[in-house]
N, C-alpha and C positions, 0 to 999 in steps of 0.2 A: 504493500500500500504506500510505504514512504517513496516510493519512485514518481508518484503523481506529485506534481508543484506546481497547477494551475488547471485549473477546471472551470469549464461553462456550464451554468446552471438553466436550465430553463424554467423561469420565474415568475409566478404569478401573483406571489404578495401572501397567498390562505396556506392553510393552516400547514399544508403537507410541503410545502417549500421553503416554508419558514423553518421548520424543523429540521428540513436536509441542510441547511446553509451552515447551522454550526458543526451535525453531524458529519458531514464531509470535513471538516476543518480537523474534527477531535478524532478521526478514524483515517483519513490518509494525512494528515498535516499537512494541509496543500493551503492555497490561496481560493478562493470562490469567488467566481466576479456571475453577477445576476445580467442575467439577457429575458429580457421584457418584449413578447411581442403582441402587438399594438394591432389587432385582427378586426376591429370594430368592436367589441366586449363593452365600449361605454366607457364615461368618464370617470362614471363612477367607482370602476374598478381595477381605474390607473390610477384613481386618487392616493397620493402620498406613496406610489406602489415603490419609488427609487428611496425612500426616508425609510422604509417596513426592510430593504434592503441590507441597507446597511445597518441598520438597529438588528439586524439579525447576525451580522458578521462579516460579510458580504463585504470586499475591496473596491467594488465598485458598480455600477449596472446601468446596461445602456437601455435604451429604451428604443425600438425602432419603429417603425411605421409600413407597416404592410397591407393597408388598407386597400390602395387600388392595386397594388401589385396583387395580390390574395383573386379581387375580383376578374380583373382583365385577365390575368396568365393560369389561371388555377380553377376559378367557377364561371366563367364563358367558354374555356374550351370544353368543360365538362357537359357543360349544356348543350351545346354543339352534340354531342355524340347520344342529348334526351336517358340520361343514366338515371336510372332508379335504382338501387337494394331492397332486393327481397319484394319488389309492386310498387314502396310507401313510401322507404325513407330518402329524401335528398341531400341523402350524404355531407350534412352538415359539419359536421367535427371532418370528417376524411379528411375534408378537400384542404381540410386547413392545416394540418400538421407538415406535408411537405415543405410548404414554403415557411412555416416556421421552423423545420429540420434544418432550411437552406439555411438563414440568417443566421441561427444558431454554429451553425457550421463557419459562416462565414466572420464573427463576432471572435470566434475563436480563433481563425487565422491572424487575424488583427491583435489579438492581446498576447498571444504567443503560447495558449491553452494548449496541455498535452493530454485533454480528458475534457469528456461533455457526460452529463448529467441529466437526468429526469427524473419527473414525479411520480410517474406511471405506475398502477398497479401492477404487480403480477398476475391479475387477473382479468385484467384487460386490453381490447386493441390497442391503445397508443404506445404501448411498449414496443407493439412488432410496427407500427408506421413508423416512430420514431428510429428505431435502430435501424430498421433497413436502408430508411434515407442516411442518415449517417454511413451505411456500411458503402451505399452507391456512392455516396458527395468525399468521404476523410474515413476510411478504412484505416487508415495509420493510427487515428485517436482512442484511446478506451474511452469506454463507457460505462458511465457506472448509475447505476438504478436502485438505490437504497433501498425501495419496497422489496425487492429479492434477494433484500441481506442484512438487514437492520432486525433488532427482534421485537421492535413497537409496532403491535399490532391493532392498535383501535385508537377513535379520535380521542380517548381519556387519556392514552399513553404516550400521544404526541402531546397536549397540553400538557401534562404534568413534564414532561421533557423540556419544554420551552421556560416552564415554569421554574424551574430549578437552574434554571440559567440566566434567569430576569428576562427573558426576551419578551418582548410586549408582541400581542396577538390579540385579533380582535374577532378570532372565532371564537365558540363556546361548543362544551357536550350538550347542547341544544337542536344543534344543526339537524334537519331531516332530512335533506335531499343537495345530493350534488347535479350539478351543474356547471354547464360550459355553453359559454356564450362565445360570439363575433357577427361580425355583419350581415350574414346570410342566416345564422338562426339560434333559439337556445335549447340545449337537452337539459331534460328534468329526468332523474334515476334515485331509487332510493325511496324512504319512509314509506307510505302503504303501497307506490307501486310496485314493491318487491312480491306482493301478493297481486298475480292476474285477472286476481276475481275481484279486488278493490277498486272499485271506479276511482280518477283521479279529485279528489275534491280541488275548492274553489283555489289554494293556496298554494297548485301544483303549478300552473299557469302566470306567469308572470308578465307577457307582452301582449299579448290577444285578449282580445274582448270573449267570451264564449259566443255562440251564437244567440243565446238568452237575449244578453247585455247589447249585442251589434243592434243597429239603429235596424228602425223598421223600413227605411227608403235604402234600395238598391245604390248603387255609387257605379258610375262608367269612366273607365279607364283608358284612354287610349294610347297601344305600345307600337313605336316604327323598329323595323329590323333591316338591319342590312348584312347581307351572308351571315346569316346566323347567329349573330349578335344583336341585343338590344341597345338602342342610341338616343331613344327619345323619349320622352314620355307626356302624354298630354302636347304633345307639338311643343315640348323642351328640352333640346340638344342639350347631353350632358353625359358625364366620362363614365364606364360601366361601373364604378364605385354609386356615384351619384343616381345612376339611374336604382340602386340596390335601396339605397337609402329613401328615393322618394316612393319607391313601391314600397317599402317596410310601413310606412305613415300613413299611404294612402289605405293598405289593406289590412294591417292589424286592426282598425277600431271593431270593423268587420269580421272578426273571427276567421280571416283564413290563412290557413296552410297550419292547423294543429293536425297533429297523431298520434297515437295512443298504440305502441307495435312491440308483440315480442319478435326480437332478430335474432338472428345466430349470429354469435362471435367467431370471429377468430379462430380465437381458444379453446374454441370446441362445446361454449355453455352456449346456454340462450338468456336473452339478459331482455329484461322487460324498461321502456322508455315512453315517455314525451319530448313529443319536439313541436316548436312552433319555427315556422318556415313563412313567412308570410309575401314578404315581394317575393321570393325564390318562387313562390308555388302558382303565382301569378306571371313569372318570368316561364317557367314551365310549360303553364296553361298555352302562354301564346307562341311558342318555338312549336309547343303542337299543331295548334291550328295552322299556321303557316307551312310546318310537312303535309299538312292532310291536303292541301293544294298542289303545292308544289312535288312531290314524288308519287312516284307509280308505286304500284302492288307489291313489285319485285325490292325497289329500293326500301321501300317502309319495312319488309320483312328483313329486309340485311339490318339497315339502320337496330331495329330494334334489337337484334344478336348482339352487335357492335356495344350496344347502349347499355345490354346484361352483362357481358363480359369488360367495359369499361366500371360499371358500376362495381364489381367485384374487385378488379383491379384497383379502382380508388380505395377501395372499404380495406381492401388487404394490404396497404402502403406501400405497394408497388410503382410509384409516380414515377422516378427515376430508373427507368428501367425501357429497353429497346418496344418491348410490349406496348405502352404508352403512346410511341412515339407511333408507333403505325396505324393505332385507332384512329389515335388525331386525324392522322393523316386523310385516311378514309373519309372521317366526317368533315373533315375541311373541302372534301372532294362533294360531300352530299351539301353544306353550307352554299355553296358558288347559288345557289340555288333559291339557297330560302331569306328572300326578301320579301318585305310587305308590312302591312297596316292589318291591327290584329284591336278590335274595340271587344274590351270585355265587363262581362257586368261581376259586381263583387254584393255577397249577400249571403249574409246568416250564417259564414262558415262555407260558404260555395264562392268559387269564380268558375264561371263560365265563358267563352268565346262568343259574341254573340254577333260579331260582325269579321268579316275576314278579307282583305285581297291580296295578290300582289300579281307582278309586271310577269313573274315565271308560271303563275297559276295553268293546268292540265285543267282545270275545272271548265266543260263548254256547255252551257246554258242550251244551243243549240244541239247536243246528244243528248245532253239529261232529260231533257222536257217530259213532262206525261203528255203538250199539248202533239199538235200537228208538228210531224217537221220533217225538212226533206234530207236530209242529210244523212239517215241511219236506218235503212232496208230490217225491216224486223225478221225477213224471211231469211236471210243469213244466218242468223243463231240457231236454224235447225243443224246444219252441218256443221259449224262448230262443237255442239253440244256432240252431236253425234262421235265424232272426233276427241273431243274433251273425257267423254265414259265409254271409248272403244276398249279399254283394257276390264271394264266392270262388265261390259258384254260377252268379251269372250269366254272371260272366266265364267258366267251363269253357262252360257254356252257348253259349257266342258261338262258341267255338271249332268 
């Protein structure tokens, strides 16, 4: 252990980071410098986060800012390729760990760091997102994970450890539910939803209105895309950070984009959550309707393959890795595509599509019609069809 003499912590001020800051100090005698990354999480819980830092031990701690980087490079391409987990989740914590692997990574080159650090359970994903971006980004650094080697096993044994040290903490054995927030969403885990048959009470929910609480009048939206990105919103040019934030405002009072999901982990459990997702799920909404125009049959079914095995891929912290880099690719091939004007209504927990164009649209009012039109011979689809269940006929055939 004494060969470590400078470690990157990844830092977020509560209770479990506050306690590895001296822990690392008193078990390899190293140096600890805090790395704070700045994901959208709110002010409120940057407040004082560089003073909680160093009142912990901590040589120094930088603070960086990944907010548009996070949104442009990390959750529009993901979008791009329409990735869901498991149907529901929009991979909100996923998306975010790479690029806080990256900076973390990169904080260390800088101070001169022979070891990075995290808070991560052993019994959860961000251990394996975390380390693997490390192992692709600084294979040369150890890593060290206290939860997999400390013998403080509950949140009384991290207070009273902090406690015996004067460290000041402003958590309590109160706490019921962890949580992690940033710009795109927050998960609620813990206290009655550890039981699947306990509906979430009012106290589980913290950005969204329920649908109760959502106003009785609809609210319309309207989002511009261009190749697969959103640019506008309500006919207001602004950078994919901003368009994140003005959907989070305009859609939470509204109750959408909540879930209530058990997933499978990683790790092999299945862990029961909330997430409230609120511009994201309305960002979602309208990359849909714009493919449901824009691609045929064939591509919507690839797209969607592409979207479950990306979505896997993000959720298992494989971001840095050749795999990634070819999905994109793909989707950036089905993106050229999907531009347009996507007006959506928001209500009681729903957004809907309820208006759709664009300039690439396959959609021809002239085939679809129920009315007259001259343009689509109906007696053709007997030969097709016929063509189409030639293999269903022969086999009866045989019989």
């Amino acid at each position: 252990m004494s060969t470590i003499k400078k470690v990157v912590l990844a830092y977020s001020g509560g209770l479990d980071t506050s306690a590895i800051v001296p822990w690392l100090k008193e078990n390899y005698g190293c140096e600890v410098v805090a790395f704070v990354a700045d994901v959208g999480q709110g002010a409120e819980e940057l407040a004082g986060v560089e003073e909680k830092a160093i009142a912990s031990g901590a040589s120094e701690c930088h603070i960086v800012d990944l907010k548009e980087e996070m949104v442009a490079n990390y959750i529009y391409p993901t979008l791009k390729t329409g990735s869901i987990y498991e149907g529901t989740y929009l991979l909100g914590t996923s998306m975010a760990r790479p690029i806080i692997a990256k900076a973390q990574v990169e904080v260390a080159r800088k101070v001169g760091a022979d070891a990075l650090s995290h808070g991560c359970t052993g019994k959860g994903n961000d251990q394996v997102r975390f380390e693997s971006c490390f192992a692709a980004l600084a294979p040369d650094l150890k890593v060290i994970a206290p939860w997999r080697e400390w013998d403080l096993s509950s949140r009384e044994s991290l207070l009273d450890y902090l406690a015996e040290r004067n460290i000041p903490c402003a958590a309590s054995a109160t706490k019921i539910y962890s949580r992690d927030a940033n710009a795109w969403h927050i998960s609620h885990e813990g206290g009655e939803l550890e039981d699947p048959w306990c509906q979430p009470s009012d106290q589980v929910w913290t950005w969204t209105n329920s649908p109760e609480q959502a106003p009785n009048e609809p609210e319309l939206v309207s989002i511009s895309v261009e190749k697969g990105e959103i640019v506008a919103v309500n006919g207001e040019q602004l950078s994919p950070y901003q368009c994140l934030v003005k959907l989070n405002e305009l859609a939470a009072p509204h109750g959408v984009g909540r879930v209530d999901i058990v997933e499978n982990r990683l790790v092999g459990m299945k862990s029961r959550g909330c997430y409230e997702t609120p511009g994201g799920t309305v960002m979602m909404a309208a990359l849909q309707a714009i493919d449901e125009l824009v691609l045929d049959k064939a591509s919507r079914k690839w797209k969607e393959t592409l979207g479950g095995e990306f979505a896997h891929l993000v959720y298992d912290g494989r971001w840095f890795t050749p795999l990634k880099d070819s999905i994109l690719a793909a989707a950036e091939a089905f993106a050229e595509f999907a531009s347009g004007e996507v007006v959506l209504k928001m209500y009681k927990g729903q957004v809907v599509a309820v208006q759709k164009k664009s300039p690439n649209s396959l959609y021809s009012e002239d085939f679809a019609t129920f009315g007259a039109d001259d343009v689509y011979d109906q007696s053709h689809a007997e030969g097709f069809i016929r063509l189409f269940s030639l293999s269903s006929r022969i086999a009866a055939l045989k019989k």
